[in-house]
C-alpha positions as CSV (number, residue, x, y, z in Angstrom):
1,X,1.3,11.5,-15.1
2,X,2.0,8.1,-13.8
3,X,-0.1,5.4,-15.7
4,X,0.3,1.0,-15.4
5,X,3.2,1.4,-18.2
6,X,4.9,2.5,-15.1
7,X,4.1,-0.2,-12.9
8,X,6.8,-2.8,-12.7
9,X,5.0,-6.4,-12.4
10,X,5.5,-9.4,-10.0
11,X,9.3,-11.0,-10.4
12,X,11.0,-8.2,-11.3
13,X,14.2,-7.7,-8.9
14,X,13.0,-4.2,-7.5
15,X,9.9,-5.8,-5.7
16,X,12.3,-8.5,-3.8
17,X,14.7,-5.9,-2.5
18,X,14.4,-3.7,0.6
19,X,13.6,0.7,-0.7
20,X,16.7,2.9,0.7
21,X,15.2,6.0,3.0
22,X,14.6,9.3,1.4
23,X,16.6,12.4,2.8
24,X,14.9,14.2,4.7
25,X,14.4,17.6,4.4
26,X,12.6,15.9,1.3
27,X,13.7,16.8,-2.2
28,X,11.5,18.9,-4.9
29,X,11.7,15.6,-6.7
30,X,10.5,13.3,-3.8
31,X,7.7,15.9,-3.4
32,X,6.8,15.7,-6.9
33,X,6.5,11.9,-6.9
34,X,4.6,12.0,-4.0
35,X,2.0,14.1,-5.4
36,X,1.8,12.3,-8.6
37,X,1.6,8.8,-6.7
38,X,-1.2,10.1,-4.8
39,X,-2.7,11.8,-7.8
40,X,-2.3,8.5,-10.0
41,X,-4.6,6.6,-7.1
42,X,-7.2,9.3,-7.5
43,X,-7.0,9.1,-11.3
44,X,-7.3,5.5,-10.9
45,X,-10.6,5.2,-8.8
46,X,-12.3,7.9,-11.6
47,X,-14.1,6.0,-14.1
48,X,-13.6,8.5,-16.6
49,X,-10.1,8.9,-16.1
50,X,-9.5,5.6,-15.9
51,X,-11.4,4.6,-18.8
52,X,-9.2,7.2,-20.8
53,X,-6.2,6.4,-19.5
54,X,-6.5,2.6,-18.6
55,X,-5.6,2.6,-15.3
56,X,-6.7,-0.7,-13.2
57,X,-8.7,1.1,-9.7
58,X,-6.0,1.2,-6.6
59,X,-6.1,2.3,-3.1
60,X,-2.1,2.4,-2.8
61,X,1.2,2.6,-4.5
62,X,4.7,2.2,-3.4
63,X,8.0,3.9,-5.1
64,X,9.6,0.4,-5.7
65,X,6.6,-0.6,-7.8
66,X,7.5,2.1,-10.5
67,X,10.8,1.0,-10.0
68,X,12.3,3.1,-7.5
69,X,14.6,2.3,-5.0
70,X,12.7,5.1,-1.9
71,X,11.0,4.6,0.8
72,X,7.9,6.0,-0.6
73,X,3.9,5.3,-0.5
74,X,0.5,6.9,-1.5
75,X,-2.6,6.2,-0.3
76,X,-6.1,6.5,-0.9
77,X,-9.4,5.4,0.8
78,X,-12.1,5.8,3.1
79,X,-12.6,3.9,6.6
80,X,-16.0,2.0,7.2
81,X,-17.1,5.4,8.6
82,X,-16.7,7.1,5.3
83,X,-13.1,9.2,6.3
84,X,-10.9,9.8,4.1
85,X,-6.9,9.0,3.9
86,X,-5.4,10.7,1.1
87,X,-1.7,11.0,2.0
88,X,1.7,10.5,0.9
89,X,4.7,9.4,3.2
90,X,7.8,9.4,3.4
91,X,9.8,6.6,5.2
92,X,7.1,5.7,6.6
93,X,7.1,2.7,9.0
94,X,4.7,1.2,11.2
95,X,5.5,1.7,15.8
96,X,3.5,0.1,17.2
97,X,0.8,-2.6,15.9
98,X,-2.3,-4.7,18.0
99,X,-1.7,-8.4,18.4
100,X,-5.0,-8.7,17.2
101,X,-5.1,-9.5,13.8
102,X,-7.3,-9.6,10.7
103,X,-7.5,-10.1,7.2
104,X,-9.7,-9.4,3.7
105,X,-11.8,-12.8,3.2
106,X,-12.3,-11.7,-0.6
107,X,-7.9,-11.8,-0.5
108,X,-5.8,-8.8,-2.0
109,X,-4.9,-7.4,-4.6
110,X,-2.2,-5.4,-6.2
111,X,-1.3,-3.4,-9.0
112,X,2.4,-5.4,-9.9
113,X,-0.1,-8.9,-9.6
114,X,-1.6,-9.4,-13.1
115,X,-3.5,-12.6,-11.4
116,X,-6.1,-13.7,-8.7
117,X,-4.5,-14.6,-6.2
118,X,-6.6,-16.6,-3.5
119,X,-5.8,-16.6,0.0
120,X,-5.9,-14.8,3.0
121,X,-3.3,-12.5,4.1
122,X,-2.8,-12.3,7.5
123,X,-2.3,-8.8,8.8
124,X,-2.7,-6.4,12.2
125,X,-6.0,-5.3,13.1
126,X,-4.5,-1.5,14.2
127,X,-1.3,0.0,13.3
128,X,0.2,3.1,14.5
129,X,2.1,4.7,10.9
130,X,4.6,7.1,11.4
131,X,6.6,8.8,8.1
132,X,6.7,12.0,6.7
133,X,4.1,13.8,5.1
134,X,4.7,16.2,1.5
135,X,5.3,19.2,3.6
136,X,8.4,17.5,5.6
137,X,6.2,17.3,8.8
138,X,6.8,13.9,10.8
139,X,3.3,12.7,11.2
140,X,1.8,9.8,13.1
141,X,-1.7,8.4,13.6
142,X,-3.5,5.1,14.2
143,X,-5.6,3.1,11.6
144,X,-7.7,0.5,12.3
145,X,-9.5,-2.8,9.7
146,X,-9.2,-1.9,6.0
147,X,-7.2,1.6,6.2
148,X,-4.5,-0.2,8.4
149,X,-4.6,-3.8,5.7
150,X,-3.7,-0.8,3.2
151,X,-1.4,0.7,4.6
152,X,0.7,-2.5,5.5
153,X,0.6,-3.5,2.3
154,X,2.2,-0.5,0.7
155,X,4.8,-1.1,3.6
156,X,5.5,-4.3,2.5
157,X,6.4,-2.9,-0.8
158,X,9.0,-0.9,0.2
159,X,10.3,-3.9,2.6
160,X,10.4,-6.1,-0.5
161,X,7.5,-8.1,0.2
162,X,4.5,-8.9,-2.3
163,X,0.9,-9.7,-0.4
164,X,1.6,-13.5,-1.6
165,X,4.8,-14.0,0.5
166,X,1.9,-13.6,3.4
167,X,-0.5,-16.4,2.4
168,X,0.1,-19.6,3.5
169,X,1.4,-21.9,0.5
170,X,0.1,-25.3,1.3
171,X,-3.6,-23.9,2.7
172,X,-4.2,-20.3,1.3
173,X,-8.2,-20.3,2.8
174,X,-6.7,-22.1,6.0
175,X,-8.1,-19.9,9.1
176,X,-5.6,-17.6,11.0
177,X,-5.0,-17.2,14.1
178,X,-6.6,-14.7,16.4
179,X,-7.5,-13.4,13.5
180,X,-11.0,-11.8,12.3
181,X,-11.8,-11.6,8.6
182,X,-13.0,-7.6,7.8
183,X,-16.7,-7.1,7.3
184,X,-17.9,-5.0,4.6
């Protein structure tokens, strides 16, 4: 079971560098870590389980943030509409993204950050994610406001980018452009 002993935290050298592709036909082992990154989100938004285990409440988790070098993510959360998106990819990248952009006006927040962090973080409105799924199957869809901020976040991971390489140093509230901030 993966728990925040795991969880490598903001300046360590794996969260700067850029997470080498899994194989594909995926490995037992890269199936196995798929399905206890995604279970380890679940865990984490159960109070009980989280109380027990101490696990701070996450929507998403990359591979290089237990410090490992794949191209790995797990995610976790409901649209404003109340679906679910429970998956885990492999290489997964985004193909196709709207100009349009938007970002969380309370800011972000991430499991390797031990701090608020204020700012915006300027991301796409929709992105089109492509990867493959624990079965091997390439899969694509399109997400849209919160589901897509999530996933490009745990993309960013495995591209070695933190959510506060986004926000703009000498204004972190300053407005973005074409952007809308996400209503909740």
């Amino acid at each position: 079971m993966i728990t925040m002993q795991d969880i490598i935290r903001e300046g360590h050298p794996t969260l700067a560098k850029v997470a080498t592709e899994v194989s594909v036909p995926l490995s037992k082992d890269d199936v196995k870590l798929m399905n206890n990154m995604l279970q380890f989100i679940i865990n984490s938004q159960s109070p009980e389980i989280a109380k027990k285990y101490q696990l701070r409440e996450s929507v998403g988790l990359a591979a290089p943030q237990l410090n490992l070098d794949k191209r790995i993510i797990a995610v976790h959360t409901e649209d404003e509409k109340g679906k679910l998106y429970s998956i885990a990819l492999a290489n997964p990248k985004i193909v196709s993204y709207s100009e349009e952009m938007t970002y969380l006006p309370t800011g972000e927040g991430c499991l390797s950050i031990d701090r608020e962090v204020e700012g915006f973080v300027p991301r796409h409105r929709r992105v089109t994610i492509q990867g493959y799924n624990v079965k091997g199957q390439l899969v694509k869809f399109r997400v849209r406001d919160y589901v897509a901020v999530v996933f490009q976040h745990e993309i960013d991971h495995l591209n070695g980018h933190l959510f506060t390489d986004r926000i703009n140093k000498e204004q972190p509230l300053a407005p973005i452009a074409n952007a809308q901030p996400l209503e909740f």
